[in-house]
Residue, then its C-alpha position, 0 to 999 in steps of 0.5 A: x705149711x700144711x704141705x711142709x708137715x706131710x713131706x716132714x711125716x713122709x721123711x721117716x728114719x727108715x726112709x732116711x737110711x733108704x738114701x743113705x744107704x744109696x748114696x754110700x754104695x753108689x757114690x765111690x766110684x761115679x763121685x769119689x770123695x763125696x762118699x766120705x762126706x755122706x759116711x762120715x756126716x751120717x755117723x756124727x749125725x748117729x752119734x747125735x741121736x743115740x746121745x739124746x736117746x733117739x736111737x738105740x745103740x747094737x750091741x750084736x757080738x760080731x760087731x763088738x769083735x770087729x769093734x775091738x779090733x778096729x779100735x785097738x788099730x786107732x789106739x796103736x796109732x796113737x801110741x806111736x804118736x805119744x811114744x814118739x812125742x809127736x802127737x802135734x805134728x801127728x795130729x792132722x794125720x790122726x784125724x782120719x781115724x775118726x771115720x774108723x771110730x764111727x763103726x760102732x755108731x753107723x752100724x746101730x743107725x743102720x741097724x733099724x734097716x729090714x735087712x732085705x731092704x738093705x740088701x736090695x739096695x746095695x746090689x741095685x745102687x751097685x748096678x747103677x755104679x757101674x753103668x755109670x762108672x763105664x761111661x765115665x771111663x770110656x769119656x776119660x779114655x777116649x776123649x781125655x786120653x787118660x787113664x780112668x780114675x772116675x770120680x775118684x781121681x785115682x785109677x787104683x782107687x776106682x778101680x778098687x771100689x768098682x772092683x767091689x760093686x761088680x762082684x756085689x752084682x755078681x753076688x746079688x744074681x747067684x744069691x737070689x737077692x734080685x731075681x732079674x739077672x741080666x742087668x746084674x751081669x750086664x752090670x758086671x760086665x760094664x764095670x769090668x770093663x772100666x777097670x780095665x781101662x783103669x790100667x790097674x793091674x793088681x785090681x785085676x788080680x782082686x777082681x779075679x780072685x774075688x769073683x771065683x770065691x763068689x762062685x765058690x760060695x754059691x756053687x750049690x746053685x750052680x748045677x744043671x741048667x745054671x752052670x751051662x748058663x754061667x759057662x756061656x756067660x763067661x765065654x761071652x764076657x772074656x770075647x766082649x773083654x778082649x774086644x774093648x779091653x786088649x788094647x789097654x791089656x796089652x799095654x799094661x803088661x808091656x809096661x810092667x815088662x819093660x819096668x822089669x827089665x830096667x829094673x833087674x838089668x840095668x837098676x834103673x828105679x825111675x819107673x812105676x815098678x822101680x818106684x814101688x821096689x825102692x819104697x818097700x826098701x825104704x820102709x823095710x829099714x824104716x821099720x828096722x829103726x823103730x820096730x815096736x812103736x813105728x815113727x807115727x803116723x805124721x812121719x810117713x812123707x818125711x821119711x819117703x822123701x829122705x830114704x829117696x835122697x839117701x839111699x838113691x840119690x833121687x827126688x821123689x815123695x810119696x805118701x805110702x808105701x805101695x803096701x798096706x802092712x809096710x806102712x803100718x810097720x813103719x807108722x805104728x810098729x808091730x802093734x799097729x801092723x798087728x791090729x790092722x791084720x786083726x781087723x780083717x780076720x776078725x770080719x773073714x771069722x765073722x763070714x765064715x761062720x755065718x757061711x757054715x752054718x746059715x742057709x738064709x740068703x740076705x746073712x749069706x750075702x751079708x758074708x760074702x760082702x765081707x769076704x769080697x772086700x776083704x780079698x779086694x783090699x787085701x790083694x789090692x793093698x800088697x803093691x797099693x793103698x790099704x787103708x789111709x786114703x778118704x774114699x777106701x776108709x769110707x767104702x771099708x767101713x761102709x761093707x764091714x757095717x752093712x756086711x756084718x749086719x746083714x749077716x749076723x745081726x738083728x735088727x733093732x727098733x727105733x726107740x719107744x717100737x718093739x722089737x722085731x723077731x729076729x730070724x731065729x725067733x720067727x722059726x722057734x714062734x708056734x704056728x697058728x694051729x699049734x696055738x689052737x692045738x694047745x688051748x683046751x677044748x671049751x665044753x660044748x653046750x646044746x641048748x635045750x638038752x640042760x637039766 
C-alpha cells in the first residue's frame, strides 16, 4: 500500500504532461494512429479537470485567435451540414471535428509544462521517431517490398509527420535547444532517408522547403566555422542520399514522367497523376453547384464516386480530393475554405511576430514549429491530405498547441500554486543589489560613544 502511495506521489501533473508529451511526438510516424488516441484522450481527460477546478484554464491572446479561427472551421462544416439538411447522414463525418475543439483544452493542460522542458522533449522524442522510423521503412522496402507507410499505413502520411520530426531535429541543433548535435543531424539524415523510401513526392518538395526556412530563421548562427560546417554536413548528406535513395528517386520520377505522357498524349486517367487530375475536375464543378455552403462534409465519397462514372466513364472512389482547399470548397464552400485558410495564417502571424521581435531560443523555436508545419501541410496538402485524416488532425493540433505556447505563451500554475514569472517579468524584477541600493541606510551605532 505503502509502495502504491509513493509511486501515486511521485505520478505528478507535470510528469504526467513529460509522457504525454513523448508519446504525442514520437508516436506519428512509428505508431500512427495511436497519436489520435493519446491527443484526443488527453484532451477529453483536460476537459475534466478543468470542469472540476483542478486545472486552469489559458487564456493567452495567441491562442484565442488561433482559437477563433479553428472554431469558425468546425462551425462552417456545420452550417453546410444544416443548409444541406443533412446533418444525419453528416454526423459520423463530423465527429473528427471534436479533435479541433480540443485546441483550447489541450493547450491550457499543456500549459503547466517549463517551457524548456517541453522544447527538450519534442526535439529528443523527434530523434527517437526517426531512427525508428528508417528501420521500419527499410523493413518495408526491402523485405515486404512495399512502399514505406511506417506505422501509419500511408506513405504520404508518414512521410508528412516524419517530414516534421527531421526538420524539428534540424530546428532543435541550430537553435540551441540541444547542445549535442550529431545525433540531431544523424536523426535528420535517417528520417530522411525513410521518406525517401516513402515514394512520396510532394513530401519532398515539404521537406526542402521546410528545412531552407529553418536555415533562414537561424542564419545568424550560421557564420564562420558553422556555415563551413553545415556546408560540409549537406555535402555528406546529399552523397549519403544518392547512395540509399536514388533507386527509389529515379523510380518516383520515371513514374510521374510516364503518368504525364499517358495523360497530355493519349488521355488515359487511370494512373496516380490521371486519378489526381480528374479528382480536381470533379470537385471544381462540384464546388460550381453549391459554391457558398458546399455539400457537407458526409457528401464527399458520393460525389467522387459519381463524377467518375459521369464524367469518365470509370469506377473509382475516393476519399478526397488530392487538394486540401478543394475539398473544403466542395464539403463547406467559401466559408469553410475561407476558415481553413484563416487557421494557418493566423498561427504563420503568430510566428512572425515572435520571430521579429523575440531573441529568446525556446519562443523562437516554438515559432519556427508553426512555420515547419505550416509549410509541410501547406505543400503537402496541394496534390494530398490537408486536414481530415486522424493522424494529420492530431500531429497539426499537437505543433499548433505546443508551438503557439512555447513561442507566445506563459505558463500557468496548477490550481492553489502561484504563478510563475514569465520572461518579461524576470528582466523587469530588480536585482539583488538594486533591493539593497533601494533600502535606506539604518543608523550606525557605536556602543559605548551614546550620551
Amino acid at each position: 500500500m505503502n509502495r502504491f502511495s509513493s509511486l501515486r506521489q511521485q505520478f505528478t501533473p507535470s510528469r504526467a504532461n513529460i509522457y504525454f508529451s513523448i508519446l504525442c511526438f514520437f508516436f506519428p510516424p512509428v505508431l500512427g494512429s495511436l497519436v489520435s488516441f493519446v491527443f484526443n484522450g488527453g484532451g477529453l481527460w483536460s476537459a475534466v479537470l478543468i470542469a472540476k477546478g483542478k486545472r486552469r484554464f489559458n487564456a493567452d491572446r495567441p491562442m484565442i485567435w488561433l482559437t477563433a479561427a479553428i472554431y469558425a472551421y468546425c462551425a462552417a462544416n456545420l452550417v453546410a451540414s444544416i443548409v444541406n439538411n443533412s446533418f444525419i447522414r453528416d454526423a459520423p463525418h463530423l465527429i473528427p471535428l471534436v479533435t479541433f475543439l480540443l485546441f483550447p483544452i489541450s493547450y491550457s493542460t499543456w500549459s503547466i509544462t517549463q517551457k524548456s522542458t517541453l522544447a527538450r522533449i519534442i526535439v529528443l522524442s523527434s530523434i527517437a521517431a526517426c531512427f525508428v522510423a528508417l528501420m521500419l521503412a527499410i523493413f518495408q522496402q526491402y523485405w515486404l517490398g512495399m512502399r514505406a507507410k511506417g506505422g501509419a499505413g500511408n506513405a504520404i502520411v508518414f512521410a508528412e509527420v516524419l517530414c516534421l520530426a527531421v526538420v524539428v531535429s534540424v530546428a532543435g541543433a541550430l537553435s540551441g535547444i540541444e547542445r549535442a548535435r550529431s545525433p540531431l543531424f544523424y536523426a535528420a539524415l535517417a528520417g530522411t532517408i525513410a521518406i525517401i523510401y516513402s515514394g512520396s513526392r510532394i513530401v519532398w518538395l515539404a521537406l526542402l522547403i521546410a528545412g531552407i526556412a529553418v536555415l533562414l530563421i537561424n542564419q545568424r548562427r550560421l557564420r564562420g566555422r558553422n556555415a563551413v560546417r553545415l556546408l560540409w554536413l549537406l555535402v555528406a548528406v546529399g552523397i549519403v542520399i544518392a547512395a540509399f535513395g536514388f533507386q527509389a528517386i529515379s523510380g518516383r520520377v520515371d513514374f510521374l514522367h510516364s503518368d504525364w505522357d499517358a495523360l497530355g498524349t493519349h488521355g488515359n486517367y487511370d494512373n496516380s497523376l490521371g486519378f489526381r487530375v480528374a479528382l480536381w475536375e470533379i470537385g471544381l464543378r462540384a464546388f460550381d453547384d453549391m459554391p457558398v455552403f458546399g455539400h457537407g462534409v458526409g457528401a464527399t465519397q458520393l460525389l467522387i464516386k459519381q463524377g467518375f462514372h459521369d464524367q469518365f466513364a470509370m469506377d473509382a472512389g475516393f476519399n478526397h480530393f488530392h487538394n486540401g482547399f478543394l475539398t473544403a470548397l466542395v464539403q463547406a464552400g467559401i466559408l469553410g475554405a475561407v476558415t481553413l485558410a484563416a487557421i494557418f495564417v493566423v498561427a504563420a502571424g503568430n510566428a512572425a511576430r515572435v520571430l521579429r521581435n523575440s531573441n529568446d531560443p525556446v519562443e523562437r523555436f516554438g515559432a519556427t514549429m508553426i512555420v515547419i508545419v505550416v509549410i509541410t501541410y501547406l505543400t503537402a496538402g496541394m496534390t494530398g491530405i490537408l486536414i481530415g485524416h486522424d493522424i494529420l488532425d492530431s500531429v497539426l493540433m499537437v505543433f499548433l498547441v505546443c508551438g503557439t505556447y512555447l513561442a507566445s505563451g506563459r505558463q500557468v500554475p496548477l490550481t492553489g500554486e502561484q504563478a510563475p514569472p514569465s520572461a518579461m517579468e524576470k528582466q523587469a524584477l530588480p536585482s539583488v543589489m538594486e533591493v539593497q541600493a533601494l533600502r535606506p541606510a539604518r543608523p550606525i551605532t557605536v556602543v559605548g560613544q551614546g550620551k
